[in-house]
C-alpha positions, 0 to 999 in steps of 0.5 A: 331809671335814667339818671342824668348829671346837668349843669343845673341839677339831676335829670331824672325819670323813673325815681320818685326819690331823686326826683324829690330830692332834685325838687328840694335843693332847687327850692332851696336854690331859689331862696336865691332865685336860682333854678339850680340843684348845686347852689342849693345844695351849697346854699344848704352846706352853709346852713349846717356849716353854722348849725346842723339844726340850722340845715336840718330845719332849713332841708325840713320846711323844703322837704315838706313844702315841696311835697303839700304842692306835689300832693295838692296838685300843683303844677309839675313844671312848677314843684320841679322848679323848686317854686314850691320849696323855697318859702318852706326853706325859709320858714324852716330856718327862721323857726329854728333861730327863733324857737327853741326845738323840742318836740312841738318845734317840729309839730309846727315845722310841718304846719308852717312849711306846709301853710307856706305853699298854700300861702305862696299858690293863693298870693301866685293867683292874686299877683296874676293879675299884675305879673307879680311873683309872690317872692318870700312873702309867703314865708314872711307872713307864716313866720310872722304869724307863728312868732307872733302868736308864740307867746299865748302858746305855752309849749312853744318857746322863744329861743335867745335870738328872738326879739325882744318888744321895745321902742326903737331907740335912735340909730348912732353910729357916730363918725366914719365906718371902717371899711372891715365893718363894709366889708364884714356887713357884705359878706354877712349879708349873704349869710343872713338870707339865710338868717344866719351870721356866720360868715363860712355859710356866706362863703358857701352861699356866695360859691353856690351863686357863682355856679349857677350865675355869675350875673346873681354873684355880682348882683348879691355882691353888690346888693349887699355892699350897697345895702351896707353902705347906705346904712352907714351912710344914714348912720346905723348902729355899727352892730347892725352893719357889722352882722349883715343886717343892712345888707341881705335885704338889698342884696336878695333885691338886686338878685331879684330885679337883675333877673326879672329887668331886661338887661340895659344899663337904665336897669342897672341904676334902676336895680342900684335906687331900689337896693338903696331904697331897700336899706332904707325900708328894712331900718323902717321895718324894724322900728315899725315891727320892734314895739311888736318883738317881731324881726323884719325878715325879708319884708322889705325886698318883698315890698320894695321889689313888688314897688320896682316891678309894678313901676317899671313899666312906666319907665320907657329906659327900664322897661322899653315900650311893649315889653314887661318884666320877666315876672317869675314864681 
């Protein structure tokens, strides 16, 4: 066996369950878009930094996604990359904060995590085509689809977190915000990717991004700032601002297009319109989805940021003639 510490992670041959294990927390990395071992592993000590079953569920769904791809035969290069694994991890942690776990929990842990790799290679080949990543789409529409179907299976029961279905009532937030509450929304922001809101996990996700690139620091930052901002600015509930709930959508936006635009400045405001558009598509998520009890998840990066990459082409000072985004997994 050889065994080589990286900056981004393990080297390892001759090791079936290292080389898993590598394949695994770089999928929780890439939650992030972050091919790096160490952020996942801190990404992942902010799951159990504020629940143990939080983090237990979030290394499952990576675990068993990372393996479905390994054992249908997916590319190596790909499942080494964690591609394979971070819509599993988000599937994982979702389920644990809307579900309560027993026995069944785990049952459909294992189907979901698993049907989001499926789901992730069939959107990979769809989005060919248009150089499109399937991003967390995957993950988005599994969760759905179980948390949408929960009530007509008796076993499975909603935890208190799950929303409740109602008419979305208007948004009042009268007056100025507190810069605690744009400050406590950012930082909550990069815990709630997690859907987590707690903020010892935010400081663990912001630390695993700072490792691996402190271009995605910068750009989470912001994003999340930015989603916040706008929110207030529309006039959002000071609750929903307060837990972050404006701010992880944007701020995985910003991740996402700082690391698939080439890098100028017209990118930059480009990135910087789609963050505010963002914040704007999750506030819409969440009244179209509430008559449904569903949450909005990471609906909105996804749509947005597919928009932004399919438009940017035709934009000469975003994307200069004869270049395309980067695309990504």
């Amino acid at each position: 066996m050889r065994l080589e510490l990286r900056a981004d992670g393990l080297a390892v041959e001759g090791n079936v369950a290292l080389s898993t294990l590598d394949a695994v927390l770089r999928g929780v990395g890439q939650v992030m878009l972050q091919n790096n071992t160490w952020a996942g592993l801190l990404f992942a000590a902010g799951a159990f930094a504020a629940s143990p079953a939080a983090g237990a569920s979030l290394l499952a769904g990576a675990t068993i996604s990372t393996l479905v791809a390994a054992l249908l035969g997916a590319d190596r290069g790909d499942v080494r990359a964690g591609l394979y694994g971070f819509n599993g991890a988000l599937v994982g942690i979702a389920l644990a904060v809307f579900l309560r776990m027993d026995a069944f929990f785990w049952a459909l842990l294992v189907g979901g995590a698993g049907g989001a790799t499926v789901v992730a290679a069939a959107l990979s080949q769809a989005l060919r085509a248009h150089a499109l990543p399937a991003l967390t789409a995957p993950f988005v529409l599994v969760t759905w689809a179980i948390l949408a179907g929960h009530p007509g299976l008796s076993h499975l029961r909603a935890s208190d977190a799950m929303p409740v279905a109602h008419l979305a009532a208007a948004a009042a937030a009268p007056g100025a915000v507190a810069l605690s509450t744009l400050a406590e929304g950012t930082a909550r922001g990069l815990a709630q990717v997690f859907v987590q809101d707690h903020l010892a996990s935010a400081a663990l996700v912001l630390a695993g991004l700072l490792l691996a690139s402190r271009r995605a620091a910068a750009a989470a930052v912001l994003g999340a700032l930015g989603g916040t901002a706008v929110g207030a600015a529309l006039g959002a509930g000071e609750p929903a601002l307060r837990t972050g709930l404006f701010g992880y959508n944007s701020a995985l936006t910003a991740v996402a297009l700082v690391a698939l635009l080439p890098s100028s400045r017209w990118a930059a405001l480009y990135a910087l319109f789609a963050v505010a558009a963002t914040a704007v598509a999750s506030a819409a998520t969440s009244a179209l989805l509430a008559p449904l009890g569903l949450p909005g998840l990471t609906a909105a990066f996804v749509g947005v940021t597919w928009g932004a990459l399919l438009a940017a082409p035709g934009f000469g000072r975003v994307v200069p003639r004869g270049a395309a985004p980067k695309g990504g997994g």
